[in-house]
C-alpha positions, 0 to 999 in steps of 0.5 A: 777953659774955667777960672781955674781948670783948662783941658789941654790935648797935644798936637800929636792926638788924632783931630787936632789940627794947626795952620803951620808954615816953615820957618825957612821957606814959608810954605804952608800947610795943616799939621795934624796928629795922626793915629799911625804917628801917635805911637811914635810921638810925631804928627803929620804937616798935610795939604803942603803945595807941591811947588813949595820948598820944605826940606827934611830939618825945617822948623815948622811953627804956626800960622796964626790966624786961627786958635794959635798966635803965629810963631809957636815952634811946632817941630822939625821935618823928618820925613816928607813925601809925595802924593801923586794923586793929589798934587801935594807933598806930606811932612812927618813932624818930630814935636818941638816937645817930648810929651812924654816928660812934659810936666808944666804948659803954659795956657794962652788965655788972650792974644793980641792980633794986631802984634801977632801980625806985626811979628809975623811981618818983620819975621818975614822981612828978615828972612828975606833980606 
């Protein structure tokens, strides 16, 4: 990032990564882009525990924490799977945007943590009532 320049990747390229949770289950996992999704637009949510409720039409958003605030729409569960050997279930991810037609991004240059968490926290007591 410079004072007038700043270089963006998306979601969906290979080694990006972004703590992710569902919206509606608040299960946790990593959302990353993968070179087998890339050609299809889509990204891959790993490392998902294999008790946690995930479902094909879940909104995915992120975590917070780490670079990205909490709450940024990631995208919608497609697909999910099973790993046997690893314990653990796999989502593919339809982004929340066609990169294809994407002509304007907003930068997020600064973040307060404080009320990123406290969103986080009334979102989750919202959901649970």
């Amino acid at each position: 990032v410079g004072l007038n320049w700043c270089r963006v990747t998306t979601i969906v390229e290979n080694g990006v990564s972004v703590g992710a949770i569902c919206a509606r289950s608040g299960a946790r996992g990593i959302v990353d882009g993968a070179l087998g999704l890339r050609g299809k637009g889509q990204c891959a949510m790993n490392y998902i525990s294999e008790f946690s409720d995930i479902e094909v039409g879940d909104s995915i958003i992120s975590s917070g924490g780490g670079v990205y605030p909490y709450g940024f729409v990631i995208g919608t569960v497609v697909e999910k799977t099973f790993d046997a050997s690893t314990r653990t279930v796999s989502a593919v991810i339809d982004p929340a945007v066609d990169f294809e037609t994407l002509s304007r991004v907003m930068i997020v240059t600064e973040v307060d943590i404080e009320a990123m968490n406290d969103l986080a926290d009334e979102a989750f007591e919202t959901e649970e009532e």
